[in-house]
N, C-alpha and C positions, 0 to 999 in steps of 0.2 A: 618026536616026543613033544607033547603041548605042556603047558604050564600046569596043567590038574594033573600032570601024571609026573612032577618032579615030587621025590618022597621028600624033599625038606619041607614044602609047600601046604601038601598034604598035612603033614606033619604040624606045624602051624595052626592049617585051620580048623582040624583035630580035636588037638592037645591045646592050642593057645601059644604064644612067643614063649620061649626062655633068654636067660640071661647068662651068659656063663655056663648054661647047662642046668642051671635054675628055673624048675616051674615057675611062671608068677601067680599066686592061688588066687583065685577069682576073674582071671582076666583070661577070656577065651570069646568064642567068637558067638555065643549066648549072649555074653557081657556086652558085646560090642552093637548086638541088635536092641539089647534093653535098653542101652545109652542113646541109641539112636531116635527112638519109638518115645524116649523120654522127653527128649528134647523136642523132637516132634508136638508131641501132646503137651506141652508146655507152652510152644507158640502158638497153637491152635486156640490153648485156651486166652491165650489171653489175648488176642484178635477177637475173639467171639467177648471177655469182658469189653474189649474198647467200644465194639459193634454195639453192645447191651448200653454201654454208658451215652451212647452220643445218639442213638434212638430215643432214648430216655429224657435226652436234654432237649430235643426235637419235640415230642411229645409234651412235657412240661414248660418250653416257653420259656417264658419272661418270670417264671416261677423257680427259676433254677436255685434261687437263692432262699429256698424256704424249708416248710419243716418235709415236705411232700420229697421232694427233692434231695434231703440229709438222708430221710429215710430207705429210698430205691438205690443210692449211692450203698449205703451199712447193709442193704438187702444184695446188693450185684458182690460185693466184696465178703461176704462170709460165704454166699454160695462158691464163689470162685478159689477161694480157701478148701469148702470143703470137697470138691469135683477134684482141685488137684491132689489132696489127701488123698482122696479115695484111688483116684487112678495112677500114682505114683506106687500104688500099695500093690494092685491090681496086677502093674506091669510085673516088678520085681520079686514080689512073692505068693508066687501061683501056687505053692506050699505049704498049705494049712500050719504042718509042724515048722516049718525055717520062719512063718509069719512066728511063731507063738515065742520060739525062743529069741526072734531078734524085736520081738519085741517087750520082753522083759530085760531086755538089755538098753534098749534105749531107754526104758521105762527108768530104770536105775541109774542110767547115767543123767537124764533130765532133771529126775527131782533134785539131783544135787547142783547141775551147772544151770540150770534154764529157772529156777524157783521163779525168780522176781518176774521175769518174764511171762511164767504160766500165771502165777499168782493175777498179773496186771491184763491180760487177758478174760482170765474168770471174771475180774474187777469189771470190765467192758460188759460182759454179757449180762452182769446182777445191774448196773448200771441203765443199762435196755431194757431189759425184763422187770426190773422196780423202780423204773422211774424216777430215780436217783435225782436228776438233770439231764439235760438236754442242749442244743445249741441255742443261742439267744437267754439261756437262764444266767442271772445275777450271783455269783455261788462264792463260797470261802474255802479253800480246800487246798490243805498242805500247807498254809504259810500264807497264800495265793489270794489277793483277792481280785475279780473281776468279773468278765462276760465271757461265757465260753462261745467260742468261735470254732472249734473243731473238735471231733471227737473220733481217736481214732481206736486200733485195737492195741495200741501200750500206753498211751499218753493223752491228757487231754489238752486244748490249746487255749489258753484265758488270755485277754486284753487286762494287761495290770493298770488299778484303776489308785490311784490316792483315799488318802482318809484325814478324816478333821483330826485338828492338832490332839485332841485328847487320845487319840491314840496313837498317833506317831509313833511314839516309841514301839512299837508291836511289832517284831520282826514278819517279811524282812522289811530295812528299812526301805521308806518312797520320800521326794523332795516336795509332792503335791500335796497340799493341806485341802484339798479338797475331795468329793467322789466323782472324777472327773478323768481320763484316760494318762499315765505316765508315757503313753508310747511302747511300750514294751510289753511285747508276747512271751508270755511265759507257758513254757511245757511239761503239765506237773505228770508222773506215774499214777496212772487208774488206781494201782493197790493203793494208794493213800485214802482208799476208801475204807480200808480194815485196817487203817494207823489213827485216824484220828479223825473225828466229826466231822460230815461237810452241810456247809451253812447253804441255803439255797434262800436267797430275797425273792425271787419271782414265780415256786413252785405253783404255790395254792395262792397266796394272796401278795398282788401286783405292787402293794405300797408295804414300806415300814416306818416306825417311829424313828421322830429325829429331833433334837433337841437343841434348841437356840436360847442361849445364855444371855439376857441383855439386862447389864445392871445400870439400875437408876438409885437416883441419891437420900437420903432418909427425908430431906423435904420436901421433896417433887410428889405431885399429885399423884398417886397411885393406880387411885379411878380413871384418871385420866388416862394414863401410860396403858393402865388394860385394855379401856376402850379404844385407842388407839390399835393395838395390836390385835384385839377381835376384828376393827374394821379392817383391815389390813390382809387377815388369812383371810376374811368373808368373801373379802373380793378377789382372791387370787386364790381359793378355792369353789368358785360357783359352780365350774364346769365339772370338777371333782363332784360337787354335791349333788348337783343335778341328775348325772350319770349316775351314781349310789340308788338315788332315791330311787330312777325309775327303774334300776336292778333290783332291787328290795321288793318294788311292787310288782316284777313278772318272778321272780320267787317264790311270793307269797299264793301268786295266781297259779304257779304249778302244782306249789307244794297242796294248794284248796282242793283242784280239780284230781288232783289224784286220790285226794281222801272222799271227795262225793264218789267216782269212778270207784273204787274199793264198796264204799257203804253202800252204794244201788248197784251193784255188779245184778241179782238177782230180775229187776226191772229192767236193765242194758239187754241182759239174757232175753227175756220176754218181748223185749221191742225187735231185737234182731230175729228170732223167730219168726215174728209176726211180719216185718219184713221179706224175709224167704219164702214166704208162702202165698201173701199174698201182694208186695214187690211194690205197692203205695198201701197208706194210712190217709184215712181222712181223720177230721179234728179230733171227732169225737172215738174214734177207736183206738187214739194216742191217750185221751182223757182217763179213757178204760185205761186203757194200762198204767199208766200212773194214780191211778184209784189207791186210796192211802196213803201214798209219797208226803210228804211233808216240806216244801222248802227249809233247806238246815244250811242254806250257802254261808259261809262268815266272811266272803269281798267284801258285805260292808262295812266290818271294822277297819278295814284300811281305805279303802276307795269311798265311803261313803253312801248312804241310799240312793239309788235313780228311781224317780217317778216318772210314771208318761202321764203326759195330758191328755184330757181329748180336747179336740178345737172347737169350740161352741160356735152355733152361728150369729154370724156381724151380723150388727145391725145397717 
């Protein structure tokens, strides 16, 4: 007689083990291949995330540390979330009706034990998808203030930064009267997104106001004290100003050429035409087509008129 033909064995791989004579409900030798098949596909996947992450790093370089980088990171880790979702579902409930009913069961026992958790994850994704902040942004959030350094799917990671003495007092407390790094990482919950405001200094615009208190005496020169302290920001803002200025003037040159590019769309029409058909213009077939055009540029309110000369002959 071999081992497949003893009946307790049989029996076993059957029916599944008892205890005492006790079925154990769910544990048979189904059970035993889904558990297997699980773990399987659990390891596979995540050799294939490690594979996906270190190609990536491979690929990106000396970039690893940017926004390119955060982002194929939050892209390899949701897909890898959602593959095991699906194929844990896949393995275990090949059952249309045992999927529906066990999962109105987890469903109800979630919303009660997991809230904060599900909550701080939807927190993650409106965080992504609305541009909330992001890593390297300057933000206030929870209590919190600093530089976010990581952002994961519960918590996000801020460098707690000091604040001038006028706020101090502002929970929580920091020992740095300055906006300068405490040392300390802090890990606030994403839902602190739907509890209370969050401040972002570096979304849209990269500077904010700041205020320097310097009293002088009722007889001291006034003028002088001002003058002083305009030359003071003039020279330790040049590169600030500089920079402004010529952003204002490729601004102004986008925002012009889109509204000429709008008001002659109809002539642009007519020139590309004319192009396709016969593949050059000479002067005067360019002349034609801009027949009634008007120059209406307004660069020279900001940039000023350019004239050309013509070069007359030396004597």
């Amino acid at each position: 007689m071999t081992m497949c033909d003893h009946p307790m064995l049989l029996a076993v791989l059957q029916e599944g083990p008892r205890v005492f004579g006790v079925h154990l409900v769910g544990v048979g030798p189904m059970t035993g291949r889904k558990l297997l098949l699980t773990a399987a596909f659990v390891a596979a996947l995540y050799i294939a995330s490690y594979l996906l992450r270190w190609i990536l790093r491979l690929v990106l370089g000396d970039t690893s540390s940017g926004r390119a980088a955060f982002w194929s990171r939050q892209g390899v880790k949701l897909s890898t979330v959602i593959v095991l979702v699906v194929g844990v579902i896949s393995i275990w409930f090949d059952d249309p009706g045992r999927l529906g009913t066990a999962a109105g069961l987890v469903t109800a026992g979630v919303a009660v034990a997991l809230q904060r958790v599900i909550t701080s994850f939807a927190a993650y994704l409106i965080i992504l998808r609305g541009r909330v902040y992001t890593v390297g942004d300057r933000i206030t959030m929870g209590g919190v203030r600093g530089d976010v350094v990581a952002l994961g799917f519960m918590q996000t990671t801020v460098m707690e930064m000091g604040e001038p003495p006028a706020v101090q007092g502002a929970p929580p407390s920091v020992w740095v009267n300055a906006r300068q790094y405490t040392g300390r990482l802090v890990r606030v919950s994403n839902d602190k997104i739907f509890d209370a405001p969050v401040y972002n200094y570096t979304r849209v615009f990269p500077f904010f106001w700041e205020e320097l208190h310097l009293p002088i005496k009722y007889g001291d020169d006034r003028a002088r004290a001002e003058a002083i302290l305009l030359d003071a920001a003039r020279r330790h803002t040049a590169d600030v100003v500089r920079d402004a200025e010529q952003a204002l003037l490729t601004d102004h040159a986008y925002v012009e050429a889109q509204r000429l590019l709008a008001a002659h769309r109809a002539v642009l029409d007519r020139i590309a035409a004319a192009l396709l058909e016969h593949e050059t213009l000479s002067r005067e077939e360019l002349a034609g087509l801009f027949a009634g055009v008007e120059p209406d540029s307004r660069s020279a309110d900001a940039v000023g008129v350019v004239r050309a000369l013509d070069a007359g002959p030396t004597g």
